[in-house]
C-alpha atoms as a printed R data frame, in Angstrom:
    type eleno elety resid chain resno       x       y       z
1   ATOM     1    CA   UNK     A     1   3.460  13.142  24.660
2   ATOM     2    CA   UNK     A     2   2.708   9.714  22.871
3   ATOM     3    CA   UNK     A     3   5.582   8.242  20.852
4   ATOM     4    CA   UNK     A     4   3.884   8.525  16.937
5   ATOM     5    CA   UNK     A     5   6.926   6.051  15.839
6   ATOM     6    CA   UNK     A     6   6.701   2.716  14.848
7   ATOM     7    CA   UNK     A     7   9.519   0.047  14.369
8   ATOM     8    CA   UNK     A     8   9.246  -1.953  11.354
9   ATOM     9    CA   UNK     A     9   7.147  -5.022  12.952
10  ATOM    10    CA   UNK     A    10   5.188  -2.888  14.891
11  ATOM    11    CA   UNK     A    11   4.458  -0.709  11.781
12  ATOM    12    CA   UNK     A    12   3.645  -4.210   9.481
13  ATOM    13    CA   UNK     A    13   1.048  -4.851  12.375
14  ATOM    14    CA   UNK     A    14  -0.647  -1.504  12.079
15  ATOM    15    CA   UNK     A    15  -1.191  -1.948   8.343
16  ATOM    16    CA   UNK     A    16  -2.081  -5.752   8.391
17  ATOM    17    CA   UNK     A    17   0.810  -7.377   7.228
18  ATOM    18    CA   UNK     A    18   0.602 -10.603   8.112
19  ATOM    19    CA   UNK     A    19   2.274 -13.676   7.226
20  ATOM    20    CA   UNK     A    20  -0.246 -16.969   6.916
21  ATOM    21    CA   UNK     A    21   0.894 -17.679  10.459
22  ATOM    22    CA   UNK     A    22  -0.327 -14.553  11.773
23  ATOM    23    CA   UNK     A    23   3.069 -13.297  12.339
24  ATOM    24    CA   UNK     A    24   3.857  -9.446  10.866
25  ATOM    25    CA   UNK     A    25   5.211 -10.094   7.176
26  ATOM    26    CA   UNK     A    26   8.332  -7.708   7.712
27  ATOM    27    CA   UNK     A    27   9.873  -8.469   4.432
28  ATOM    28    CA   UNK     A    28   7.086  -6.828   2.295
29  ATOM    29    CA   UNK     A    29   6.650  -3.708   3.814
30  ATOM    30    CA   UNK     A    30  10.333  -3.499   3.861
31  ATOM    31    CA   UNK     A    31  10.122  -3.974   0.350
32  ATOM    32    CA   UNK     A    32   7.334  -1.909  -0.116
33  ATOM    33    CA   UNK     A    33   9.243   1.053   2.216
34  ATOM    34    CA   UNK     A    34  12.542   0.865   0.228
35  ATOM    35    CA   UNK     A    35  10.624   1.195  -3.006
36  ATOM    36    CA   UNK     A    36   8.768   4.451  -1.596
37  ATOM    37    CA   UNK     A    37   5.354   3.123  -1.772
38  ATOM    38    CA   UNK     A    38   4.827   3.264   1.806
39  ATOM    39    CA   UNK     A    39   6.181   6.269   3.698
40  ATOM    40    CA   UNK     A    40   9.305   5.368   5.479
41  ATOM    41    CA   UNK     A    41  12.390   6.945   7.087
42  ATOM    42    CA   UNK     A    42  15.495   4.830   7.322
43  ATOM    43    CA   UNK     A    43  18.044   7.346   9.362
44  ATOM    44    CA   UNK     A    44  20.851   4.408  10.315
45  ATOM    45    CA   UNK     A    45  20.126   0.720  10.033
46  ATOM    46    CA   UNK     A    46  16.352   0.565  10.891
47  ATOM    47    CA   UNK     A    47  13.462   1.660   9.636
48  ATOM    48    CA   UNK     A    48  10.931   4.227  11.238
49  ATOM    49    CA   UNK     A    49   7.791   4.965  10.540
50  ATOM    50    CA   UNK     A    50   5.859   8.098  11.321
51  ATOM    51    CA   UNK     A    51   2.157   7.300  12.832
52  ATOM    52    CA   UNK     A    52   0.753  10.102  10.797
53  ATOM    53    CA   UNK     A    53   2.345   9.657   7.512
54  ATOM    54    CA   UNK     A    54   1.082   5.885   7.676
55  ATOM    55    CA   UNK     A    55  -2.620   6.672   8.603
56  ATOM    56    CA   UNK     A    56  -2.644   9.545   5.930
57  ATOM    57    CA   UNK     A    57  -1.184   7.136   3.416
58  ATOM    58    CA   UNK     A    58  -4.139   4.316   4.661
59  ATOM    59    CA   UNK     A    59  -6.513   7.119   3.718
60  ATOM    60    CA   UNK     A    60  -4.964   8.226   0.095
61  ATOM    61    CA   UNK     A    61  -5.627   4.085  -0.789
62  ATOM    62    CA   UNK     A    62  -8.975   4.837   0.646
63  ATOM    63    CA   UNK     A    63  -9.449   7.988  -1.867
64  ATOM    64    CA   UNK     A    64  -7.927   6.464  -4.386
65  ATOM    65    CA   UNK     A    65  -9.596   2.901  -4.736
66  ATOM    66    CA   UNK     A    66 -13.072   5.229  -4.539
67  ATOM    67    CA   UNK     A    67 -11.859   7.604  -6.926
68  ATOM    68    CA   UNK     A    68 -11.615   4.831  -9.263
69  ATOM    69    CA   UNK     A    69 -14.879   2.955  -8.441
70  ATOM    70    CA   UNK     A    70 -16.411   6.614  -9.392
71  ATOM    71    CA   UNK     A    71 -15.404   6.269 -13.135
72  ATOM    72    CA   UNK     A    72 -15.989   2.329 -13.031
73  ATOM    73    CA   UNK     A    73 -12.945   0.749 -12.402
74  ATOM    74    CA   UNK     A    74 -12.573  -2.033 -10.433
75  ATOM    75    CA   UNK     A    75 -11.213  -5.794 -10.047
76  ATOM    76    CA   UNK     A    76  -8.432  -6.594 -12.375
77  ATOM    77    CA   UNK     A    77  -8.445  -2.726 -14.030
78  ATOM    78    CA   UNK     A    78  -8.131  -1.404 -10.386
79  ATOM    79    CA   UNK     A    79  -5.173  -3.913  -9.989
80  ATOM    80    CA   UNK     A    80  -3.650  -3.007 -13.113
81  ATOM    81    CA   UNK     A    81  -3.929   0.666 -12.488
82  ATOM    82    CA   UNK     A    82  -2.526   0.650  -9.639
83  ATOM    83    CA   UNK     A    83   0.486  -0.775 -10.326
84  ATOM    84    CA   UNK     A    84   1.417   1.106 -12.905
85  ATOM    85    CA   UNK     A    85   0.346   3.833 -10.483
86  ATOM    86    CA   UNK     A    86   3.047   2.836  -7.532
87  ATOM    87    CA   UNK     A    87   5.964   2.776 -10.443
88  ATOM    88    CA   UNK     A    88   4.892   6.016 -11.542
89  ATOM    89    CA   UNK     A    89   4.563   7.409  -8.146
90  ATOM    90    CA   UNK     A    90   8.094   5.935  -6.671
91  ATOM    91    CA   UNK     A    91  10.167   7.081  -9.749
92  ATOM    92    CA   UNK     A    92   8.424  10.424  -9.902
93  ATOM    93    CA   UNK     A    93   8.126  11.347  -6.535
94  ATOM    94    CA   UNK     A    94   4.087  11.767  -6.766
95  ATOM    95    CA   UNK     A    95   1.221  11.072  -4.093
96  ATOM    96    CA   UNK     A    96  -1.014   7.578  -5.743
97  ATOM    97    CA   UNK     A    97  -4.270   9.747  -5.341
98  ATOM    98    CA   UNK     A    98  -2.864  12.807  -7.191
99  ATOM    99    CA   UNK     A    99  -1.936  10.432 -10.260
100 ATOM   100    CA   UNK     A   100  -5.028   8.228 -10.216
101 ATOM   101    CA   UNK     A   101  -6.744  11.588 -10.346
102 ATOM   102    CA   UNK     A   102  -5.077  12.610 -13.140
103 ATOM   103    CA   UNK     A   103  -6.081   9.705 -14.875
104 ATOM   104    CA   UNK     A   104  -9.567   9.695 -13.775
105 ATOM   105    CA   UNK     A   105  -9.438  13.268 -15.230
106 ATOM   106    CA   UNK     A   106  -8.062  11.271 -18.699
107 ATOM   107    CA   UNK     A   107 -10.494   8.773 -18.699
108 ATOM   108    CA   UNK     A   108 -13.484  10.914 -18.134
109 ATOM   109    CA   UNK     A   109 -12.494  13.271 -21.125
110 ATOM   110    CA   UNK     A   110 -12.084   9.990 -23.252
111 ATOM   111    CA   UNK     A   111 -15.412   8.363 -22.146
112 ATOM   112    CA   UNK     A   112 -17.032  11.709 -22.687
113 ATOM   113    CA   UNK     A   113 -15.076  11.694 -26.226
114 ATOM   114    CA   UNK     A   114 -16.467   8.090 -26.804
115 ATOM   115    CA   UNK     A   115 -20.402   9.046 -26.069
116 ATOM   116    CA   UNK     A   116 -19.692  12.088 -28.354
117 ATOM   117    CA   UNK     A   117 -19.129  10.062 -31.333
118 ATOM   118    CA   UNK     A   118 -21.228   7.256 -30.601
């Protein structure tokens, strides 16, 4: 059976975090691990990753950034959103692609509202 585990370097190299050198930028997805945006287990004093979790959470950014160009949102908003998306997400526990779909949802009903009065 093939090990689905990645270390923390070898996990930055899987998701393309790189430092200008072309080294894997370790800090950041520590960063981004210990703040829960990026699935991570920590069971002593490393990190692990689990294969899986990482190429499911590659596709939810996938979802996500399409769900958003669906309903017009892109560049700067999409930037915006999505930060305020990752806080909500890591405080509450929530999957990104469930929340931006929720507010997809919100701004639908308030562009339909919009059109309605217009």
């Amino acid at each position: 059976m093939e090990n689905q585990t990645l270390n923390l370097e070898e996990a930055a190299k899987f998701l393309g975090f790189v430092n200008k050198d072309g080294k894997p930028s370790t800090n950041r997805l520590r960063e981004k691990a210990y703040k829960g945006i990026i699935p991570a287990y920590k069971p002593g004093r490393n990190w692990v990753f689990y294969l899986p979790d990482l190429v499911q959470w590659m596709r939810d950014q996938y979802n996500a950034r399409r769900e958003a160009a669906q309903v017009g949102i892109g560049g700067k908003q999409w930037q915006s959103l999505k930060r305020k998306v990752d806080v909500t997400c890591t405080q509450n526990s929530r999957s990104l692609e469930s929340k931006l779909i929720e507010l997809r949802k919100q701004i639908r009903n308030e562009k339909l509202r919009n059109s309605k009065t217009s």
